[in-house]
C-alpha positions as CSV (number, residue, x, y, z in Angstrom):
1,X,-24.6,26.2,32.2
2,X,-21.7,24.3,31.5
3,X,-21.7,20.4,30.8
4,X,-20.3,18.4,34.3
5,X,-19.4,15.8,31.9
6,X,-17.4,17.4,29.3
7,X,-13.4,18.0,30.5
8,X,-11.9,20.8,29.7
9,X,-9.2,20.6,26.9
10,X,-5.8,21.9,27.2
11,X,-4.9,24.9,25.1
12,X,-2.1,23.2,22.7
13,X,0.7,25.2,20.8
14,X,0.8,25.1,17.1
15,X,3.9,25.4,15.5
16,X,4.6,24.6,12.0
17,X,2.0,21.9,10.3
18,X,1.1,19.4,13.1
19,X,0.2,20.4,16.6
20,X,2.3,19.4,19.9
21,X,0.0,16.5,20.8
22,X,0.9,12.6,20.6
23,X,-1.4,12.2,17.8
24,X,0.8,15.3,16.2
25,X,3.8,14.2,16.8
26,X,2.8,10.6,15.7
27,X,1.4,12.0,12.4
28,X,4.9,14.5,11.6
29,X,6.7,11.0,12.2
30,X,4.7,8.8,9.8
31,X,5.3,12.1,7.2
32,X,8.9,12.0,7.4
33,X,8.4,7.9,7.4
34,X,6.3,8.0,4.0
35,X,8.9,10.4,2.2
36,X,11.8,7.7,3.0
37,X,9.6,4.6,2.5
38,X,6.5,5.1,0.0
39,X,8.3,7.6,-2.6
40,X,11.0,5.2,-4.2
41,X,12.6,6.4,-7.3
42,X,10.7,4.8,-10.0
43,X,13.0,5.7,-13.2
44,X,11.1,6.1,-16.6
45,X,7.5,4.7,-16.5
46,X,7.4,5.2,-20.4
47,X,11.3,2.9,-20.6
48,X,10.1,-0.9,-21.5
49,X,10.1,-3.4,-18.8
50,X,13.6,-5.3,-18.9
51,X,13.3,-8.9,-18.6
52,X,16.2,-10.5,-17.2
53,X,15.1,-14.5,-17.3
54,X,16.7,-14.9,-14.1
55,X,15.7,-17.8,-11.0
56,X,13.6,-15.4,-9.6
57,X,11.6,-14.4,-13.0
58,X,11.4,-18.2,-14.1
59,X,9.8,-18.9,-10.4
60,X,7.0,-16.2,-10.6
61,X,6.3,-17.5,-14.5
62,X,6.1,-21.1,-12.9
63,X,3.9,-19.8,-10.0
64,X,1.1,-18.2,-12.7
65,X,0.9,-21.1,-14.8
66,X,-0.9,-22.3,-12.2
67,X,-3.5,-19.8,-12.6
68,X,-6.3,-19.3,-15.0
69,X,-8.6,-16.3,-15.9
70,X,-11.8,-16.4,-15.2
71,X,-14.6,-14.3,-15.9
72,X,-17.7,-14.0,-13.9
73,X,-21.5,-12.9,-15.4
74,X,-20.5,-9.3,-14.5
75,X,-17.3,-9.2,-16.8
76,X,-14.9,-9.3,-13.3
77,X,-11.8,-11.0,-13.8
78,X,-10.2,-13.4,-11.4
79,X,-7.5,-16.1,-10.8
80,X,-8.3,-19.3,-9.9
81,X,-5.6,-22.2,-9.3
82,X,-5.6,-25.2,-11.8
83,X,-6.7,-28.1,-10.7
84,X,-3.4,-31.0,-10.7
85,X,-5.1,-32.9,-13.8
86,X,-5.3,-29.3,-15.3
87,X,-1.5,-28.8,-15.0
């Protein structure tokens, strides 16, 4: 006996990878989004990091001399923001 409360589904077509449903269609667009957006060309990972002692470098150096290392009982490292007599 079949359940009153249960709706049928609707047979759906499958073509290629994703099926012709929203969440299929929503899922072959955030694909093609990912391959555009998340995969940048990276260059050589083993190449040394280039410092070019520009505004924007001398900022972010300023910016972390603000910070100190800490280290809790469980050997987990954190940041934590000097104090203005500190600086």
């Amino acid at each position: 006996m079949p359940d009153s409360r249960k709706h049928p589904e609707a047979p759906v077509q499958k073509t290629g990878e994703h099926e012709h449903s929203v969440l299929g269609k929503f899922m072959d667009a955030t694909e093609r989004a990912a391959k555009i957006l998340v995969f940048p060309h990276r260059g050589d990972i083993s190449a040394p990091v280039v410092h070019k002692h520009d505004e924007y470098e001398e900022a972010s150096e300023e910016e972390l001399r603000t910070f100190e290392v800490e280290t809790d009982s469980e050997g987990h490292h954190y940041a934590v923001r000097k104090s203005d007599e500190e600086r």
